[in-house]
C-alpha positions in Angstrom: 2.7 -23.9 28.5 0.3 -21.3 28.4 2.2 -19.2 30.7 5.2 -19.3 28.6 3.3 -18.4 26.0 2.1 -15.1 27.8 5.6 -14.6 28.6 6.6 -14.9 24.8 3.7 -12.5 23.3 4.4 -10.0 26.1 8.5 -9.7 24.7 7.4 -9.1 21.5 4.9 -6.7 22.0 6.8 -5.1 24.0 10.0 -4.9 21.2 7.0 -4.0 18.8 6.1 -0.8 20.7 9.8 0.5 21.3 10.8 -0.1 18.2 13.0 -2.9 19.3 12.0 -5.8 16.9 15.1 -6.2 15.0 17.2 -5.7 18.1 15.1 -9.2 19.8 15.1 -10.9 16.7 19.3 -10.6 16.4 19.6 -11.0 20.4 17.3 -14.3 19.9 19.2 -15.7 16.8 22.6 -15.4 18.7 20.9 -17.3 22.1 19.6 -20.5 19.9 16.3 -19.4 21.4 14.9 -18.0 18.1 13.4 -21.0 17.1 11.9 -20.9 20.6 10.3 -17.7 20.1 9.5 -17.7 16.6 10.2 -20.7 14.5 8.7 -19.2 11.3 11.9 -17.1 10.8 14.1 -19.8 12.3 15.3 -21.3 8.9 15.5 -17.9 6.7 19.5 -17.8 7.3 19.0 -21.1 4.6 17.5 -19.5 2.0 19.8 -17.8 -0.4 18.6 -15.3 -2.7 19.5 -13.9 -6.1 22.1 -11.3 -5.4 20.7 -9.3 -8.1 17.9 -8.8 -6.7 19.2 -9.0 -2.9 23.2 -8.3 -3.0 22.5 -8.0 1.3 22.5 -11.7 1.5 19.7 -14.4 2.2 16.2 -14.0 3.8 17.3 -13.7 7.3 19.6 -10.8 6.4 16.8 -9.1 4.3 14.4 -9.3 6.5 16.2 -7.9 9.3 16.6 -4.6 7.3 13.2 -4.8 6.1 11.8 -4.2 10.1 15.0 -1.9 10.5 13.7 0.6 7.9 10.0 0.0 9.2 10.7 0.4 12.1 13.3 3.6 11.3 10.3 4.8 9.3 7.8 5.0 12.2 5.2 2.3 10.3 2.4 1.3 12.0 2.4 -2.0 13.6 0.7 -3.6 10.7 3.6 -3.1 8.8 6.6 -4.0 11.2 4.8 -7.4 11.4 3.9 -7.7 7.7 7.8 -6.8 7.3 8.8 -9.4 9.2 6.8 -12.3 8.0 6.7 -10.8 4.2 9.1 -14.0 3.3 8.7 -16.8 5.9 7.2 -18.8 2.8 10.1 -19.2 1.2 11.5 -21.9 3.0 9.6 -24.5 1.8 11.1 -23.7 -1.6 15.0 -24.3 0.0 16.7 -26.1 -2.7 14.0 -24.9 -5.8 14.8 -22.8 -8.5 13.6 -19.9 -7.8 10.1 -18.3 -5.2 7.4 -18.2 -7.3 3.9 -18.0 -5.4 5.9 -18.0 -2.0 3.7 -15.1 -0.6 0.6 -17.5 -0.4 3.1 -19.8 1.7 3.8 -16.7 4.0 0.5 -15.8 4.4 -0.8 -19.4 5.4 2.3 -19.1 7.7 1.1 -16.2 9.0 -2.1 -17.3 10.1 -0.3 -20.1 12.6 1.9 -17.3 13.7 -1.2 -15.3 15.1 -2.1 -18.2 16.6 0.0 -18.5 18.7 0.6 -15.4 19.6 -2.7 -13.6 19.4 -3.5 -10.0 18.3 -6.1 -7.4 17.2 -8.3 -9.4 14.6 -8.0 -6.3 12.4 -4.1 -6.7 12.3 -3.9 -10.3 12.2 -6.7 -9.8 9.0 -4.6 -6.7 7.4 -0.8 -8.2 8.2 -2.2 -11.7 6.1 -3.3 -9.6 3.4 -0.6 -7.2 2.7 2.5 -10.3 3.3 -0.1 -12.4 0.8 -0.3 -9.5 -2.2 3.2 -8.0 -0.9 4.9 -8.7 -5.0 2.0 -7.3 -7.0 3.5 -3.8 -7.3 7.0 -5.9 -8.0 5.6 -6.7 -11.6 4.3 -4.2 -14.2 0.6 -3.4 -14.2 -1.4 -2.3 -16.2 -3.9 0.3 -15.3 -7.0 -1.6 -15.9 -5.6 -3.8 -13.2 -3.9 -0.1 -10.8 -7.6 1.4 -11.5 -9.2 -2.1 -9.4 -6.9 -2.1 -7.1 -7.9 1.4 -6.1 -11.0 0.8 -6.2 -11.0 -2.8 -4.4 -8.2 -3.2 -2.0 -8.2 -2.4 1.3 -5.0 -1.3 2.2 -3.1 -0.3 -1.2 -1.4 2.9 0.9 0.1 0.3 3.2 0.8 -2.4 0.1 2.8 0.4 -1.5 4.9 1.0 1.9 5.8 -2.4 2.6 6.8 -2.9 -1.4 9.2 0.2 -0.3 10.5 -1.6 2.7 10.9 -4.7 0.3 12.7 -3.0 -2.0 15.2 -0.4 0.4 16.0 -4.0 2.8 17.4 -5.2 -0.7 18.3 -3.6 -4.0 16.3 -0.5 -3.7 13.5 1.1 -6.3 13.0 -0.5 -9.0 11.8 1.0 -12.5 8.9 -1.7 -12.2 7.5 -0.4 -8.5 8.3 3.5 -9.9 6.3 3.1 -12.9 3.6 1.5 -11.1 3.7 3.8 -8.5 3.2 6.7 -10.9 0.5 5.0 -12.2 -1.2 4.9 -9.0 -0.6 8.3 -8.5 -2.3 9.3 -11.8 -5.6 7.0 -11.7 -5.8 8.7 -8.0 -5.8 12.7 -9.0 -7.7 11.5 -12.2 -10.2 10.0 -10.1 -10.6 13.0 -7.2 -10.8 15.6 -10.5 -14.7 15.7 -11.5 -15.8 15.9 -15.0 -17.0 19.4 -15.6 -21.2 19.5 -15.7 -21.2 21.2 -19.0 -18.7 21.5 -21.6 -17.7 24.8 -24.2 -19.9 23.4 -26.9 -23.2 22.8 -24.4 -23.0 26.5 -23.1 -22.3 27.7 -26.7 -25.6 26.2 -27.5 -28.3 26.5 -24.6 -27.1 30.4 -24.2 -26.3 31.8 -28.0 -22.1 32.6 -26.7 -19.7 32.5 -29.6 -16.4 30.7 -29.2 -14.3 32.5 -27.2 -12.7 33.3 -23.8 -16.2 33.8 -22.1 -16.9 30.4 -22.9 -14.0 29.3 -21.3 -14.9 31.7 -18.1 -18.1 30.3 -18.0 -17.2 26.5 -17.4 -14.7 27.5 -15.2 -17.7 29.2 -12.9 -19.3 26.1 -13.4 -16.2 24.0 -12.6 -15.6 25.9 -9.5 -19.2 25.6 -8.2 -19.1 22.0 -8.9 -16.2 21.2 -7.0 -17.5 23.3 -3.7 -20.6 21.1 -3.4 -22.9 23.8 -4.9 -24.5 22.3 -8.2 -24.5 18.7 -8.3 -26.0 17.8 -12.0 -26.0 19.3 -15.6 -29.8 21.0 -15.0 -28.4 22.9 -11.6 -25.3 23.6 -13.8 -27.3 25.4 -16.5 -30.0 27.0 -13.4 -26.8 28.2 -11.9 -25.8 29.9 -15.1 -29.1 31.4 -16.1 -28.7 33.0 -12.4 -25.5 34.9 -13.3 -26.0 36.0 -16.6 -28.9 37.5 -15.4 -27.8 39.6 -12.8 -25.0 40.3 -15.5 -27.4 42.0 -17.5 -29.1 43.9 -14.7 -28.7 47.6 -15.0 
């Protein structure tokens, strides 16, 4: 048993690394041997799927794609698996009215998979994580709730990728994932831009300027040192100042 177990993990990494997994799975499906191999995806031809939001057909079919365009993309390994197992939940909700909460099932599911065919803990830990949060970014946000996730989850570059491979193995972008992916975006270049040290009304005051386009030269000098590394704090800000307005008054 063990050995055929060795046998089994050494096919699919090997598929994994030539970018060959969707090729195995369809070759394996058409043997019988898929249940075999991989009995977590052995039952996703039974699961039909709103064709509005997946006119390609049920889970089997869109999960197929999803590792094609992973795989097409060049996605880490983390992803091609994540892709893969992203919907093996959903089979226990065969016959239900719709798949609410079936990413918790797919993430339990893919902690047996790993099991049995062992990996990297830091993939197994990523892959459960990303298939378990994989429709956040399918439902609007707020940015409260964008600004934590950037701040708190691990792998939100690689959530947002697989919510693209999601999306292209089915109906394509929606307005949701755009909007919250634009939202993302923002909260990120707000977050790498620095408050300036000292504003037009603070250098108006500690150095006697009158409103006007030195003022605005002024915290742009200080902006600029700021963002080098130089001044670090509003008293270096102002030191920094006092420096070049004197030699700017030197004969």
């Amino acid at each position: 048993m063990r050995r055929v177990r060795s046998y089994r993990r050494k096919v699919l990494i090997k598929a994994l690394r030539k970018r060959e997994l969707s090729c195995l799975l369809r070759h394996l499906k058409a043997k019988g041997l898929l249940r075999l191999y991989l009995e977590e995806l052995s039952e996703l031809d039974r699961v039909t799927q709103d064709t509005f939001y997946h006119p390609e057909g049920d889970a089997w079919i869109h999960t197929l794609r999803c590792i094609e365009v992973a795989e097409s993309e060049g996605y880490s390994f983390s992803l091609v698996l994540a892709s893969m197992l992203h919907d093996v939940g959903k089979v226990l909700f065969i016959g239900k009215d719709n798949y609410h909460s079936h990413e918790r099932e797919s993430a339990k599911r893919v902690v047996k998979f790993f099991y049995r065919f062992p990996i990297d803990g830091r993939i197994v830990k990523k892959v459960k994580r990303l298939v378990r949060d994989h429709m956040k970014f399918h439902h609007p946000l707020s940015e409260r709730t964008i600004g934590r996730l950037i701040r708190e989850h691990p792998y939100l570059d690689e959530l947002i990728r697989l919510t693209e491979i999601d999306l292209k193995g089915s109906c394509g972008y929606l307005e949701t994932f755009i909007g919250n992916k634009r939202k993302v975006e923002l909260l990120k270049r707000k977050a790498a831009k620095p408050i300036t040290l000292l504003n037009g009304y603070e250098i108006m005051s500690l150095f006697g300027i009158p409103q006007g386009k030195e003022v605005g030269f002024l915290k742009a000098l200080v902006y600029d040192a700021q963002v080098k590394g130089l001044i670090s704090s509003k008293e270096e800000a102002i030191e920094y100042l006092k420096r070049l307005l004197r030699k700017e008054s030197q004969p």
